[in-house]
C-alpha positions as CSV (number, residue, x, y, z in Angstrom):
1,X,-145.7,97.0,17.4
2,X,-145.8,100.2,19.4
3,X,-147.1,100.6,23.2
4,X,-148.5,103.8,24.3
5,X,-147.6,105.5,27.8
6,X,-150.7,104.1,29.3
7,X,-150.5,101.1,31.4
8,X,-149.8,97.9,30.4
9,X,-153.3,95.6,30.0
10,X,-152.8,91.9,30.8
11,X,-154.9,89.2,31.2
12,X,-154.2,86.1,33.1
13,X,-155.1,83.1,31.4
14,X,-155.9,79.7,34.0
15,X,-156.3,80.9,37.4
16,X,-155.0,78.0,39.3
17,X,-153.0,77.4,42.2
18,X,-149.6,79.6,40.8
19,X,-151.3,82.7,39.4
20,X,-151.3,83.8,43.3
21,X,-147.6,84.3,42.3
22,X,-148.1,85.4,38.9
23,X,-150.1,87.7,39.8
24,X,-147.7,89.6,42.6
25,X,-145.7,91.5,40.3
26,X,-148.7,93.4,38.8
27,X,-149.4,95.1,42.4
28,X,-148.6,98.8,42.1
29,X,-146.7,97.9,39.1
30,X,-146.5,101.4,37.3
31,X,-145.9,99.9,33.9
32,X,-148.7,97.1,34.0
33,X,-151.9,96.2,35.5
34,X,-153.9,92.9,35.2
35,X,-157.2,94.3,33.0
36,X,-158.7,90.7,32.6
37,X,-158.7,87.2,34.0
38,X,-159.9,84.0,31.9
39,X,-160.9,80.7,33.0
40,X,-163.1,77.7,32.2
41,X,-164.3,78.2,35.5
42,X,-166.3,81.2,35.9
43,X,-166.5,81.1,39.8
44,X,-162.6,80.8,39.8
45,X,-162.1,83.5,37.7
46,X,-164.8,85.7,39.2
47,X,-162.8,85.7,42.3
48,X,-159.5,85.9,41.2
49,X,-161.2,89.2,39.2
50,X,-162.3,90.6,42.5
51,X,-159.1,90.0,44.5
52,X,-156.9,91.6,41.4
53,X,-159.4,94.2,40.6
54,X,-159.4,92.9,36.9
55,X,-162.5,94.8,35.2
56,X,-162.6,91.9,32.6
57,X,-164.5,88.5,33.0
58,X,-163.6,85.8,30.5
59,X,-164.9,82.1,30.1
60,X,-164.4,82.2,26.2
61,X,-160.5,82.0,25.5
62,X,-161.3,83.4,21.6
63,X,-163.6,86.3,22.6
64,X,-160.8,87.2,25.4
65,X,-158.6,87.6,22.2
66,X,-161.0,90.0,20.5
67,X,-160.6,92.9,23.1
68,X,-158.2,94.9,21.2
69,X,-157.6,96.8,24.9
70,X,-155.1,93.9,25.8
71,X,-152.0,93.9,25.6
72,X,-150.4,90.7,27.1
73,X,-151.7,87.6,27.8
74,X,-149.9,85.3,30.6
75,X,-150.7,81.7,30.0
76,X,-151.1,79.5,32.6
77,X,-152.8,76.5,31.4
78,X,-152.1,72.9,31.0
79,X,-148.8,72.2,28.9
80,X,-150.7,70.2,26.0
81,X,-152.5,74.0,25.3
82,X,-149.2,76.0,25.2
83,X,-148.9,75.8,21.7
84,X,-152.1,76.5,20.3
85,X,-153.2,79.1,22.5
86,X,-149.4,80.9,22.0
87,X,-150.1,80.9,18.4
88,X,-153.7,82.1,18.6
89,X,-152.7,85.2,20.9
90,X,-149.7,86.1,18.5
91,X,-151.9,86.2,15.9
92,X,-154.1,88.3,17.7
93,X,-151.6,91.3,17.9
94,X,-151.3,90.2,21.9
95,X,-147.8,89.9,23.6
96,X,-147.3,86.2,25.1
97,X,-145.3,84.9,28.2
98,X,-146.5,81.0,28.5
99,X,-145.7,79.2,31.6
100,X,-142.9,76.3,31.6
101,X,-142.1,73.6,29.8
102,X,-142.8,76.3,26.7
103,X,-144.2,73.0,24.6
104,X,-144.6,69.2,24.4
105,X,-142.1,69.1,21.2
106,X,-139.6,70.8,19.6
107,X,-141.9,71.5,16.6
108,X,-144.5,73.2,18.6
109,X,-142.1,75.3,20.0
110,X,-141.1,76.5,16.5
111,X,-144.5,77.0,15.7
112,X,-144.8,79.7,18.6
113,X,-141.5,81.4,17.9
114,X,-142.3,81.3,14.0
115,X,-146.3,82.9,15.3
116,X,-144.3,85.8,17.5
117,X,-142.0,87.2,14.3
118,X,-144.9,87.0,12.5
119,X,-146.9,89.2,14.4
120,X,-144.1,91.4,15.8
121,X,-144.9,90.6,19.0
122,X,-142.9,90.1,22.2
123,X,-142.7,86.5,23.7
124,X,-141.2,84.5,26.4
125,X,-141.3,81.5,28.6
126,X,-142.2,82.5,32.2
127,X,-138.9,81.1,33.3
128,X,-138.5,82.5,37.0
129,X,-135.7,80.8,38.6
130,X,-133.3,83.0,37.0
131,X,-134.7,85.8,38.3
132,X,-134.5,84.4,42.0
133,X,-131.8,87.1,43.6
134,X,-129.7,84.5,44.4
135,X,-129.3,82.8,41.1
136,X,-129.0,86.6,40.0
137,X,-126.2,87.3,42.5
138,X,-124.4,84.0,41.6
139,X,-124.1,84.4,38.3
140,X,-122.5,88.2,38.4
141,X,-120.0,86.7,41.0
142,X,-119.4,84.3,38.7
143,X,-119.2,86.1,35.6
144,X,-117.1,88.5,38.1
145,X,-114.2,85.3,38.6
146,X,-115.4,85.2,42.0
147,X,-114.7,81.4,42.0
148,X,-112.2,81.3,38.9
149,X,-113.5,79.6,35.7
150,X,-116.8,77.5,36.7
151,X,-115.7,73.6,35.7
152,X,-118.9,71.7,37.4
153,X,-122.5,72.2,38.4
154,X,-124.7,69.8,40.9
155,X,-128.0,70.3,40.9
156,X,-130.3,68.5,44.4
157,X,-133.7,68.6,43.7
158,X,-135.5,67.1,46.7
159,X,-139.4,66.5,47.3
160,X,-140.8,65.0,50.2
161,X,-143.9,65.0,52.3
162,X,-147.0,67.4,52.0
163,X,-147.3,68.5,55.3
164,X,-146.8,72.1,54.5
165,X,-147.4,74.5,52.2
166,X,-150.2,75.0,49.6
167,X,-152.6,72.8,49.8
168,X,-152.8,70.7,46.0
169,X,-156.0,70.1,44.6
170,X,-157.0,67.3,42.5
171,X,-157.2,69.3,39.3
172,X,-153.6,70.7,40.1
173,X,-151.9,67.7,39.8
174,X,-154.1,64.9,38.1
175,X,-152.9,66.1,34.5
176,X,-149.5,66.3,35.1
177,X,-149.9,62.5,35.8
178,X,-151.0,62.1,32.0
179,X,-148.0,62.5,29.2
180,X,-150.0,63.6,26.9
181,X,-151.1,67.0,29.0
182,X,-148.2,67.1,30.6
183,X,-145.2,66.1,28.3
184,X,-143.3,64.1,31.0
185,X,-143.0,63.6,34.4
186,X,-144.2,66.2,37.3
187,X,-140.0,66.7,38.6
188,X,-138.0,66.4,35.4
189,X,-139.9,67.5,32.6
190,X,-142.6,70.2,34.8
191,X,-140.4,70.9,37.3
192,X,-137.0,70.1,36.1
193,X,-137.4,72.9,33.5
194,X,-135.9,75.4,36.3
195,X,-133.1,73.0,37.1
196,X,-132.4,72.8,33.2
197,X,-132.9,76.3,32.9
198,X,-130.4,77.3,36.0
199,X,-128.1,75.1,34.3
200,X,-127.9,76.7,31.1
201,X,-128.3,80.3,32.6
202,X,-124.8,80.2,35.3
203,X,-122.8,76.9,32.9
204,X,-123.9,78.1,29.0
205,X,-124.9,75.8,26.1
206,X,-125.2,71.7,27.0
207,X,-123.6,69.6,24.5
208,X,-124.8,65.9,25.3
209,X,-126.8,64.2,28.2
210,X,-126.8,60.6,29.8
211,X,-130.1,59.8,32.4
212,X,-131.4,57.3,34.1
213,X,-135.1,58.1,35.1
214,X,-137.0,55.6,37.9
215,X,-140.1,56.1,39.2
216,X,-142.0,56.1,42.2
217,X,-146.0,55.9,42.7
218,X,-147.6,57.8,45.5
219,X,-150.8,56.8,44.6
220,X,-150.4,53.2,42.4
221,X,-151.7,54.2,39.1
222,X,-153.1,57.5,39.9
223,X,-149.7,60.2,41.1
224,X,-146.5,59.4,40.6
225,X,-142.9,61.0,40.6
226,X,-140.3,60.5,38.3
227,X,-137.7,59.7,41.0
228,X,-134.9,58.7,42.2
229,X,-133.2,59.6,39.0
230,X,-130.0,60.9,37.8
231,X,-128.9,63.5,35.1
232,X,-125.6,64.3,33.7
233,X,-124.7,66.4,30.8
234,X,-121.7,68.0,29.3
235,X,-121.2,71.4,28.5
236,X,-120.6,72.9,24.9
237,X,-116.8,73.5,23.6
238,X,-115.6,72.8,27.1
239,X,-114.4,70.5,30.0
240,X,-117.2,71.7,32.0
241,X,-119.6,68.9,33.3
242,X,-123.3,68.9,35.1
243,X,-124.7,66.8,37.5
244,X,-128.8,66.6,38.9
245,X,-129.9,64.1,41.2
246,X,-133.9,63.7,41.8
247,X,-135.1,62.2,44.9
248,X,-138.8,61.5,46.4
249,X,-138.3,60.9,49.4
250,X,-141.9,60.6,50.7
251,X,-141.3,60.8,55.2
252,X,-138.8,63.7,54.4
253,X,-140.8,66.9,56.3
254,X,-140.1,69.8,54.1
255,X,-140.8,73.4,56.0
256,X,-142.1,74.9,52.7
257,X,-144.7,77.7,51.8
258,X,-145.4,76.3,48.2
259,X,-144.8,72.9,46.9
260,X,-143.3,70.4,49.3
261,X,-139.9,70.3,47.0
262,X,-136.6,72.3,47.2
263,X,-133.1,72.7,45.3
264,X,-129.5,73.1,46.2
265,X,-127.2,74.3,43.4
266,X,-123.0,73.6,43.7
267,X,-121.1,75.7,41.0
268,X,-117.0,74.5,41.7
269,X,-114.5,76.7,39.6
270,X,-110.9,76.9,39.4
271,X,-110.1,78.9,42.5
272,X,-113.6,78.3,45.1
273,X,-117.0,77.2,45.2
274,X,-120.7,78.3,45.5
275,X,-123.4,77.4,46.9
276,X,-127.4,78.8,46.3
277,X,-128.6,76.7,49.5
278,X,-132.7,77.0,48.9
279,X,-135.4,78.0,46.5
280,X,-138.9,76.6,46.2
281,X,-139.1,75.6,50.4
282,X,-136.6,76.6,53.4
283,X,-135.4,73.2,53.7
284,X,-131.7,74.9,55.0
285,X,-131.6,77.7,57.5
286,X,-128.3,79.2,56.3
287,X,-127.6,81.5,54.2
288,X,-129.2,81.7,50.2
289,X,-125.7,82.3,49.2
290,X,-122.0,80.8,49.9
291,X,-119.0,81.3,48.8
292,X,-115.9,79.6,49.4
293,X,-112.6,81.1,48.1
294,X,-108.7,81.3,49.2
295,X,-108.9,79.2,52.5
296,X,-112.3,81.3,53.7
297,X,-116.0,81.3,53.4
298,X,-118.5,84.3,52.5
299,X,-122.0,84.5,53.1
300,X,-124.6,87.1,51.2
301,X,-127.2,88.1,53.3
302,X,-129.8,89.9,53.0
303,X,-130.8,88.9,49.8
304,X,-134.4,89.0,48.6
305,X,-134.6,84.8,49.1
306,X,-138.5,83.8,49.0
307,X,-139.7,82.1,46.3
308,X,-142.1,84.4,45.5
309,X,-139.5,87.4,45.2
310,X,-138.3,85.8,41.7
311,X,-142.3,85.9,40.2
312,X,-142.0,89.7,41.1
313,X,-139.1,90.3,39.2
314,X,-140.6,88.2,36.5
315,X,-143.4,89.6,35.9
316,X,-141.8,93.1,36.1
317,X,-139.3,92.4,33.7
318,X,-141.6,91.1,31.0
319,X,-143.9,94.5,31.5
320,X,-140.4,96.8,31.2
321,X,-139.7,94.4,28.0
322,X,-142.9,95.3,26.0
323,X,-142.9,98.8,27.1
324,X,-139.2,99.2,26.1
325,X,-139.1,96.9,22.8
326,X,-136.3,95.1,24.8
327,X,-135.5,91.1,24.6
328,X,-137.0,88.8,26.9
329,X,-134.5,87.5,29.7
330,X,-135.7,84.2,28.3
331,X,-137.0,84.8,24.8
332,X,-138.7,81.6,22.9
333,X,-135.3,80.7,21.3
334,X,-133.7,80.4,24.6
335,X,-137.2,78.5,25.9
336,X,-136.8,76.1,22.9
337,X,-132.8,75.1,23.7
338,X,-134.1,74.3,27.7
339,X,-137.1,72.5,25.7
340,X,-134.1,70.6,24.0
341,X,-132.0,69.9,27.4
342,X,-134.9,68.4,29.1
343,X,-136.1,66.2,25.7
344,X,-132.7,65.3,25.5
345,X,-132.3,64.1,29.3
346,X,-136.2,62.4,29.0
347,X,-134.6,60.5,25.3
348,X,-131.9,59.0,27.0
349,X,-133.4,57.3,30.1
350,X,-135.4,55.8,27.5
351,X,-133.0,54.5,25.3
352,X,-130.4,54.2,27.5
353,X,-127.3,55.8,25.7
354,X,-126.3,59.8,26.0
355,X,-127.7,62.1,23.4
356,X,-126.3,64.6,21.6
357,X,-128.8,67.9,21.6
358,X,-128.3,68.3,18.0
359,X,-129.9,65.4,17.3
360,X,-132.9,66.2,18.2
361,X,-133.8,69.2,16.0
């Protein structure tokens, strides 16, 4: 479907705790502007209206779909409504990026990609850890041989104490404590969608997984994490292995603006080694980027390296996607096979045996 010259019109669906981020690459964007902002709480959305200069108020996700003025719709609801409210705005003529884990299942997930052909429409899975500039710049220096052929990825993902940071309400977390909202647990299946994600993004297509999956309760019975736990998988067509390793560890002080988590990612290759040292929090004051190759080290600095940077180019990207006709960076078939990784890793801790992805289709 065509896209006249005028701005962009998107409306931000759930305006929770990440649409502050979300909403940063729609500032003096010249291609898109947020138009609307919907939300089971009117009060909530009132003020996110005022403090994004939206000029449209919705409570009512099905009239919000009726304004033929908009042109996207960002969805950042609970996972259990991915789905449904995917499909719906498809078959409303709107363009959809939905917030990660795309869907509960792999069948829902077909559902939305089948909904987007249908309607011609554009559609994605807000994925934004591959548009964090130092994931970007790793994978060009890999794809560049910086570090010969990659043979091995490690993956830390580390949460700790909230001391820090944005302040978690009740109804931030409680559903993610529920499978049936959330799909799994709040690091590997919510969370651990990056980590998939960055896996697939600077290693290509996983072939099998093996996981074991523990868990820890913060408060019995009420919030939990699905740590310690381990993850390893094997690449496609390849001697190439991954490895991530999940702790809580609940007096670790994390210096963090966002959640009280961050991730260290290890690519070895043939001929050196790299290092993305943060993400999420500022857990290491080094340098975002390290190289080691040929008996010395290299570090990029400089590089665009807070969390919020990759939201920016996110959101950018998908605006310069529907105004162009272009693919998404991470278009719903791509969302589907990190859908698959993560089932796949979630399968096996259960039945305690490796699975093969293409199984699971």
């Amino acid at each position: 479907m065509g896209v006249n010259m005028a701005k962009l019109k998107v409306c931000i669906v759930g305006c929770g705790r990440i649409s502050t981020l979300q909403s940063l690459g729609y500032r003096d964007n010249p291609d898109a502007e947020i138009y609307a902002v919907c939300d089971l709480n009117g009060e909530k959305a009132a003020a996110r209206a005022k403090e994004w200069g939206a000029k449209k108020i919705y409570t009512d996700y099905g009239d919000m779909l009726k304004n033929p003025e908009i042109d996207i719709v960002e969805l950042l609801v609970p996972h259990n409504l991915h789905c449904r409210m995917a499909v719906e705005a498809c078959e409303a003529g709107k363009h959809v990026s939905v917030q990660k884990p795309m869907a509960l299942s792999l069948q829902e997930a077909d559902k939305m990609i089948e909904a987007s052909e249908k309607a011609g429409v554009k559609f994605r899975v807000y994925e934004n850890f591959v548009f964090y500039p130092p994931y970007v710049k790793a994978k060009e220096l890999i794809e560049a041989g910086e570090i010969g052929e990659p043979i091995s990825i490690r993956i830390k993902l580390n949460a700790g104490r909230q001391d820090l940071g944005w302040e978690v309400s009740e109804d931030t977390w409680s559903w993610r404590m529920k499978e049936e909202t959330c799909g799994g647990g709040p690091l590997i299946f919510d969370d651990g969608y990056h980590k998939f994600s960055i896996a697939r993004y600077l290693m290509g297509d996983v072939e099998k997984v093996y996981s074991w999956i523990d868990r820890t309760d913060v408060i019995p019975g009420v919030f939990y994490e699905d740590a310690p736990a381990v993850i390893m998988w094997k690449y496609k067509d390849a001697k190439k292995y991954g490895v991530m390793d999940i702790t809580f560890s609940k007096d670790l002080y994390i210096n963090t603006d966002y959640y009280v988590c961050d991730e260290r990612v290890e690519v070895t290759g043939t001929r050196g080694v790299l290092w993305v040292t943060r993400c999420t929090a500022k857990m290491l004051q080094i340098p975002t980027l390290i190289v080691y190759r040929d008996g010395r080290t290299v570090s990029y600095e400089g590089l665009r390296d807070n969390w919020a940077d990759s939201f920016i180019d996110a959101t950018k990207d998908f605006a310069d996607v529907v105004k162009n006709n272009k693919e998404p960076k991470l278009s719903g078939k791509d969302g589907r096979e990190v859908l698959r990784f993560a089932l796949a890793a979630l399968e096996s801790a259960r039945e305690n045996r490796e699975i093969y992805l293409e199984n699971l289709d």
